[in-house]
C-alpha positions as CSV (number, residue, x, y, z in Angstrom):
1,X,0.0,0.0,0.0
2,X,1.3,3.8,-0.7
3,X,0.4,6.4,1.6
4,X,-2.4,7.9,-0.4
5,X,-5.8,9.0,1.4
6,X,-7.3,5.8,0.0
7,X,-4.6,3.4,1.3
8,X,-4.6,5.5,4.6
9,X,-8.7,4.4,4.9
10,X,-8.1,1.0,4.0
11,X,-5.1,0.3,6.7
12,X,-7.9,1.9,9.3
13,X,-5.4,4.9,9.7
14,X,-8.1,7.6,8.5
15,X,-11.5,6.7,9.8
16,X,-14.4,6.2,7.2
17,X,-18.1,5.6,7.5
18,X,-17.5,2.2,5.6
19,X,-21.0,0.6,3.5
20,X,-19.3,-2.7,2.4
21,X,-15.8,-3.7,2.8
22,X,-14.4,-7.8,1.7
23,X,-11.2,-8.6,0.7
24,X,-10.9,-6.9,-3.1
25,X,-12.8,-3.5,-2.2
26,X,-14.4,-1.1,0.3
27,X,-17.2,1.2,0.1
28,X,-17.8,4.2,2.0
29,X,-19.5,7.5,2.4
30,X,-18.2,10.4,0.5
31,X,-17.4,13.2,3.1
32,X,-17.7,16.1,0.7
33,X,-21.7,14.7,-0.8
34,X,-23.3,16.3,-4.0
35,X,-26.3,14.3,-3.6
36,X,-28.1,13.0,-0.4
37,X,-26.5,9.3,-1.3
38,X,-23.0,9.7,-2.4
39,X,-20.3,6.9,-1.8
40,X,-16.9,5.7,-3.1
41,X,-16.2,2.3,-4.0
42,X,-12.6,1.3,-4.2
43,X,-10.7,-1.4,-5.5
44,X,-8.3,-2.3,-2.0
45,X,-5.2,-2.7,-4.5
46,X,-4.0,1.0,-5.2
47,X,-4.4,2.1,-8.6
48,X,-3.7,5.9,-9.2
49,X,-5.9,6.0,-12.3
50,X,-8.2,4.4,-14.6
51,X,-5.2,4.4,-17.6
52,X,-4.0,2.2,-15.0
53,X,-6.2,-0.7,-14.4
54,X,-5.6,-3.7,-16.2
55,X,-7.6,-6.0,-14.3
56,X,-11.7,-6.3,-16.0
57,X,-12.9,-8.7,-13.3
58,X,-11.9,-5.9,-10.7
59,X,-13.2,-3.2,-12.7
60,X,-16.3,-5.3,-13.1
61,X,-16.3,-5.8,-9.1
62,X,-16.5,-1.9,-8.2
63,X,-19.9,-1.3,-10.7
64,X,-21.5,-4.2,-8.9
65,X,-20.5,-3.5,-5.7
66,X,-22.1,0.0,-6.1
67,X,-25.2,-1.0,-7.6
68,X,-25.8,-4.0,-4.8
69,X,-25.2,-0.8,-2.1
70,X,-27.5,1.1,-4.0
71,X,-30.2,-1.4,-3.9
72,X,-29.5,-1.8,-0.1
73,X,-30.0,2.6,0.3
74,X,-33.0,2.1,-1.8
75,X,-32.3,4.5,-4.3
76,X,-31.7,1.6,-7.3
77,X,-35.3,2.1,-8.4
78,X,-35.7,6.1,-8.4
79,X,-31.8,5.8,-10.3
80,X,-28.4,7.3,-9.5
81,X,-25.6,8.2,-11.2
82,X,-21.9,6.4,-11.6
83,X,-18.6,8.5,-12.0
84,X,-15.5,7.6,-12.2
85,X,-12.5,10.5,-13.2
86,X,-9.5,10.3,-14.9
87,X,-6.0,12.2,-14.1
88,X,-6.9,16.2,-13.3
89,X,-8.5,17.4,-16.6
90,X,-11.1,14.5,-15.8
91,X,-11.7,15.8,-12.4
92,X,-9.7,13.2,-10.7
93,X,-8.2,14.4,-7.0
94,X,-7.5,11.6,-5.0
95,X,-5.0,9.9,-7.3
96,X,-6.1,6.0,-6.8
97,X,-9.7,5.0,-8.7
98,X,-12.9,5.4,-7.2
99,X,-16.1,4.8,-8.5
100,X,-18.4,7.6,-7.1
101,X,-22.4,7.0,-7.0
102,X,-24.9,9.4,-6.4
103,X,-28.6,9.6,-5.5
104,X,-30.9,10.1,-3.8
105,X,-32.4,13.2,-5.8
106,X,-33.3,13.6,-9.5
107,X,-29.6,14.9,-10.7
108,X,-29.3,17.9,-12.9
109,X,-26.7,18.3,-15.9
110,X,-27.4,14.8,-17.1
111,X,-23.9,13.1,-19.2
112,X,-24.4,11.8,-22.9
């Protein structure tokens, strides 16, 4: 593990308001919400960005993770919204990937 925020969360060194956690990824709340449900999921192996992952099973693990903690929130049915951002001109800040999902509300600005 490096000593990015990410890693700091998984080795229990930052505190986190964890959803789902096994032995590939964690989920957890997102302390700086845009939506009244917004979480991270995050694959426990650090990869700084998206460019980075080589691994489709993994990739395939963080989508379903998020939409089986969706269901759980109950917010699966009314919809919500998955993000993930690559390197800074992509909106990426915390350099290891992260699948956001928010919901919880009808979202605005609506992609593609």
């Amino acid at each position: 593990m490096t000593s990015c925020l990410f890693c700091k969360i998984i080795a229990g060194d930052i505190p986190a308001e964890k959803l789902y956690e096994d032995d590939r990824v964690l989920a957890f709340k997102d302390i700086n919400a845009l939506a009244p449900e917004h979480f991270l999921v995050i694959p426990k192996e650090h990869i700084s960005t998206p460019n980075d992952a080589d691994n489709a099973e993994l990739m395939g693990e963080l989508s379903l993770t998020a939409t089986k903690i969706a269901k759980e929130r109950g917010i699966a049915e009314s919809g919500y919204r998955l993000v993930m951002n690559c390197n800074a001109d992509g909106g990426q800040v915390v350099f290891h990937i992260h699948l956001h999902c928010l919901g919880g509300r009808k979202l605005t600005s609506p992609i593609g």
